[in-house]
N, C-alpha and C positions, 0 to 999 in steps of 0.2 A: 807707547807704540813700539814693536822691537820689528827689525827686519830680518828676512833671511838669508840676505847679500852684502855686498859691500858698495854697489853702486847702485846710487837709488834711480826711481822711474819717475819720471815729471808727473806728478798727478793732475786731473782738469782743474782749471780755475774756476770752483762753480762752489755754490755753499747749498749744503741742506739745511732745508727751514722745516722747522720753527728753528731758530737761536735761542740762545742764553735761556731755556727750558731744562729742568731736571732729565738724565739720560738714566739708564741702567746698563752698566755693563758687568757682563758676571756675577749677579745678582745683585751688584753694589748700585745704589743711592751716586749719584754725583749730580751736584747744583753747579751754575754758574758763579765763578768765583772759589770753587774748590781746587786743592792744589793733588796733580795726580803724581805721584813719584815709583818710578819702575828699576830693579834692577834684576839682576839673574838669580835672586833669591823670592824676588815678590813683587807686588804691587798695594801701594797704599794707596787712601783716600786722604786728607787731610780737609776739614770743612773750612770752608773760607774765615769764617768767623774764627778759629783758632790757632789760624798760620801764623800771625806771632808769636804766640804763645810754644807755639809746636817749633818753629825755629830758633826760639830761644832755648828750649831746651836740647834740640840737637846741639847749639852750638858750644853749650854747657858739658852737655855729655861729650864732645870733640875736643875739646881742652885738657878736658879731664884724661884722657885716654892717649893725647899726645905726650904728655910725663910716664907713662907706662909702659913698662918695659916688656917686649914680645914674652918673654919667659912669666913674667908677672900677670899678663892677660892669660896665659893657657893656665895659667895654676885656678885663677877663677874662673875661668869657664871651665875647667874639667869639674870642680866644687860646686858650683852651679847645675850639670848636667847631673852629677851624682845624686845632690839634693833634688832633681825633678824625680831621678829615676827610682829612689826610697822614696819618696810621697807617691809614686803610682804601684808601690810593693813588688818593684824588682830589688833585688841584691844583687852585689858584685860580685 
């Protein structure tokens, strides 16, 4: 959920039913027990059933990335964008 302030507004204490029922938000699928993760880039779904698996991996890919040096991430991410941008047949 993102807001558009800095001071939030009490919402009622009240629930909508049904609970713990499949929702659709933004055409996504989300079951009870899925993990929703937001930032200024996007929003995921993660299905409950593979939040392990799916935090093990972030936490894999965080380690990995903490020994790497700002100059060494942009040389592969610019290698990376390049290679997207030859497989959709732009040139540089």
């Amino acid at each position: 959920m993102f807001g558009r302030g800095v001071v939030p507004i009490p919402g009622a204490k009240k629930a909508v039913l049904p609970l713990n029922e499949r929702v659709r938000c933004g055409g996504v699928a989300v079951d009870p027990g899925d993990v929703v993760v937001a930032d200024e880039d996007g929003v995921v779904v993660v299905p409950g059933a593979r939040r392990a698996e799916v935090l093990a991996g972030a936490r894999e890919r965080l380690a990995r990335e903490a020994g790497e040096s700002l100059d060494a991430w942009e040389a592969a991410h610019r290698a990376r964008v390049d290679e997207l941008l030859r497989a959709g047949g732009f040139q540089g």
